[in-house]
C-alpha positions as CSV (number, residue, x, y, z in Angstrom):
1,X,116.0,-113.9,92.3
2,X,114.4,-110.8,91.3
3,X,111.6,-110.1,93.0
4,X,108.2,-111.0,91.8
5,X,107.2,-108.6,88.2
6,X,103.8,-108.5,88.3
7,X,103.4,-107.1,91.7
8,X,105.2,-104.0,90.6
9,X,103.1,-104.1,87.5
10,X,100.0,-103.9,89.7
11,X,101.7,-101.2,91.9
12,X,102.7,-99.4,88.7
13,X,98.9,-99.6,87.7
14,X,97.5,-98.2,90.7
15,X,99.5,-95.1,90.7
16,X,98.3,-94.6,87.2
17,X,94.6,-94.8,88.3
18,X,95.3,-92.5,91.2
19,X,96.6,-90.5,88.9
20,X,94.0,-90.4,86.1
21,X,91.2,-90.2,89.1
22,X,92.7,-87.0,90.5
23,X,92.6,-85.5,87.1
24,X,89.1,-86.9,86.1
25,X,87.8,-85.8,89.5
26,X,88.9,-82.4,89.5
27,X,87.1,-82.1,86.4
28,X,84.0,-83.6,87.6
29,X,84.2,-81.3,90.8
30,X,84.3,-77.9,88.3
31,X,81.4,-78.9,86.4
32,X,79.5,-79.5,89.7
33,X,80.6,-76.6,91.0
34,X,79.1,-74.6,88.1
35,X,76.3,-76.4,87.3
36,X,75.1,-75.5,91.7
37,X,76.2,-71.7,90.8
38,X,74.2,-71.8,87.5
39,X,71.1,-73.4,89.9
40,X,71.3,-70.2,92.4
41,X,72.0,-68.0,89.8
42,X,69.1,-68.9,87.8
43,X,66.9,-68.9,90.9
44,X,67.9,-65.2,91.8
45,X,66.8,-64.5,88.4
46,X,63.6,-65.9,89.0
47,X,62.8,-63.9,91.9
48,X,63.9,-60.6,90.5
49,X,61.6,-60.8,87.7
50,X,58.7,-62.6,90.3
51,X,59.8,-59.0,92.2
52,X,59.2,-57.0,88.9
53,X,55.6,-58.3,87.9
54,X,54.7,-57.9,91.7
55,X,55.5,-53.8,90.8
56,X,54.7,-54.1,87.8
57,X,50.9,-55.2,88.9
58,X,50.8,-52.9,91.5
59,X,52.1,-50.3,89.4
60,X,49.1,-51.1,86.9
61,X,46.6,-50.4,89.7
62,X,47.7,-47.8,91.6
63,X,50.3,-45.9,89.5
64,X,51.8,-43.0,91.2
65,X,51.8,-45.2,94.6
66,X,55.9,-44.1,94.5
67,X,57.9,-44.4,97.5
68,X,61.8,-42.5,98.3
69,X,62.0,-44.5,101.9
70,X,64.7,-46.8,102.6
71,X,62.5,-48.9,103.5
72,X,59.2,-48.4,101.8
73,X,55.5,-49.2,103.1
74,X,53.9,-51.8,101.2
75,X,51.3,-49.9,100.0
76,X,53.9,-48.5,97.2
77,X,55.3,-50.1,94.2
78,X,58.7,-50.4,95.9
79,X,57.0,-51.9,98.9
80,X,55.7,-54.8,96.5
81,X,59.2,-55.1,94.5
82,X,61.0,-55.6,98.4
83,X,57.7,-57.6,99.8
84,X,58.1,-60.2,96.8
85,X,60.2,-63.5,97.9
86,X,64.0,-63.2,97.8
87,X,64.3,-59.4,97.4
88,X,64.4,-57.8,100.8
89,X,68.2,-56.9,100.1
90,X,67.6,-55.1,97.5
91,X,67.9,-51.5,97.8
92,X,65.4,-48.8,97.1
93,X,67.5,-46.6,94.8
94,X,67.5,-45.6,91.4
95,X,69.9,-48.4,90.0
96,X,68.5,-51.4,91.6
97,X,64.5,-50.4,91.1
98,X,63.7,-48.4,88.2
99,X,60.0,-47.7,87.4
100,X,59.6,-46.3,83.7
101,X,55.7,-45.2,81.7
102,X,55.5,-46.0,78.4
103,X,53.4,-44.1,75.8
104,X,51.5,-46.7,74.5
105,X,50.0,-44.7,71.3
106,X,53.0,-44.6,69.5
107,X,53.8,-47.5,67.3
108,X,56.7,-48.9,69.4
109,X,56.1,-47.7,73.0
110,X,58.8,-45.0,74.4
111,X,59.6,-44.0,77.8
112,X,57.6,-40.8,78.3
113,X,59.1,-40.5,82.0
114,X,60.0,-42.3,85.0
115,X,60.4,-41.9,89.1
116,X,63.5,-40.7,90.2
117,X,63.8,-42.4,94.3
118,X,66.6,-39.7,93.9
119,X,64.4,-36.8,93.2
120,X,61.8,-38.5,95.2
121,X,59.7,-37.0,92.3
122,X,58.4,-38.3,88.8
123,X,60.4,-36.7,85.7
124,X,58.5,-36.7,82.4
125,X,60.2,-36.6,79.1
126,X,60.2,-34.0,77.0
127,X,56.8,-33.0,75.7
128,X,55.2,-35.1,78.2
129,X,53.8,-34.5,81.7
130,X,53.2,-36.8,84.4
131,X,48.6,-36.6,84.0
132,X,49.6,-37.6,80.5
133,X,52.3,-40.2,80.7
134,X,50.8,-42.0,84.0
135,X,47.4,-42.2,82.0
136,X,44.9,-45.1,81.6
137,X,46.1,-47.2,78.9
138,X,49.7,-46.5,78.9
139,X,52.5,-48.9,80.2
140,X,54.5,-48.9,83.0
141,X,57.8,-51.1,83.3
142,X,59.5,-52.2,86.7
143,X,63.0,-53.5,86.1
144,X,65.0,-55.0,89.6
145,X,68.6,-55.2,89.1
146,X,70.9,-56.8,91.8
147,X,74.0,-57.9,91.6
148,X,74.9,-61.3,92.5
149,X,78.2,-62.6,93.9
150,X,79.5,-65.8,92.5
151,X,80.6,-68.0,94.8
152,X,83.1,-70.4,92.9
153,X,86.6,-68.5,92.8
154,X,86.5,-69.9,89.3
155,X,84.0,-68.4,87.7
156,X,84.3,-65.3,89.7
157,X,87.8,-65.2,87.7
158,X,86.1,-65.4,84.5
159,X,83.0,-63.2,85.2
160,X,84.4,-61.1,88.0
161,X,83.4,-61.5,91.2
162,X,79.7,-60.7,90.6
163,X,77.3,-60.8,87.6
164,X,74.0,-58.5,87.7
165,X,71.0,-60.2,87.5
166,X,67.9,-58.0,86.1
167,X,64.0,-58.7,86.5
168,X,61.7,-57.1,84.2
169,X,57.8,-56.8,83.5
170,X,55.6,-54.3,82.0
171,X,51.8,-54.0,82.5
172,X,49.3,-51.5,81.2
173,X,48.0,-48.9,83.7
174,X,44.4,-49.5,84.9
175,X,43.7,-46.5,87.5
């Protein structure tokens, strides 16, 4: 006798369906996995820009509040971009926090100057100074750049190991 041929029928099927439920699952897992980093991702994003209208309001009312400190009272723009949820780790330099005035009587607004945490000073443009580009009327733009580490290998090997995730608002000066 030869043994009974549909138990290795069923044995043969159940090695397929481990098979075709390690594949599926793999699958499944990756688009979980991105789909949670897309989630965090977007939620960073959402504080950065919550941190940029913070400045960006505080900016609007008290425009020349600038700070250089590492760590910056929050009486000063950069101590509303840091006080605003999520963005204590940011840094208070030039590439993470950049605050920009906008000449607002031209037809498309241009930057007339910005503050340089570098320079600890403001640097107007080129025909401009800083009574007349920090001036009732005029804009002023707070951007908060940070960059964000991905923490599935597999996008990290697509995107690199971290994406920067900007934050901008602008408001019009009030003081």
């Amino acid at each position: 006798m030869l043994g009974n041929p549909g138990r290795a029928a069923r044995r043969r099927q159940s090695g397929q369906a481990l098979a075709e439920l390690a594949l599926v699952s793999t699958v499944l897992a990756l688009i979980l996995a991105g789909a949670i980093e897309f989630g965090l991702l977007y939620g960073h994003k959402i504080e950065l820009a919550n941190a940029a209208r913070t400045g960006a309001r505080w900016a609007a009312a008290y425009p020349s509040s600038w700070s250089a400190a590492a760590g910056p009272a929050s009486n000063t723009i950069e101590g509303q971009v840091l006080g605003a949820g999520g963005t204590s780790q940011v840094p208070n330099n030039d590439s993470a926090i950049t605050i920009e005035y906008l000449d607002s009587s031209k037809a498309t607004p241009v930057v007339c100057g910005r503050y340089s945490v570098a320079g600890g000073a403001f640097a107007a443009q080129a025909g401009y100074t800083q009574a007349t580009c920090v001036a009732p009327g005029n804009l002023v733009r707070v951007t908060v750049a940070q960059n964000y580490p991905l923490l599935t290998a597999i996008l990290g090997g697509l995107f690199g190991a971290a994406v920067t995730v900007k934050g901008t608002a602008t408001m019009p000066v009030m003081a």
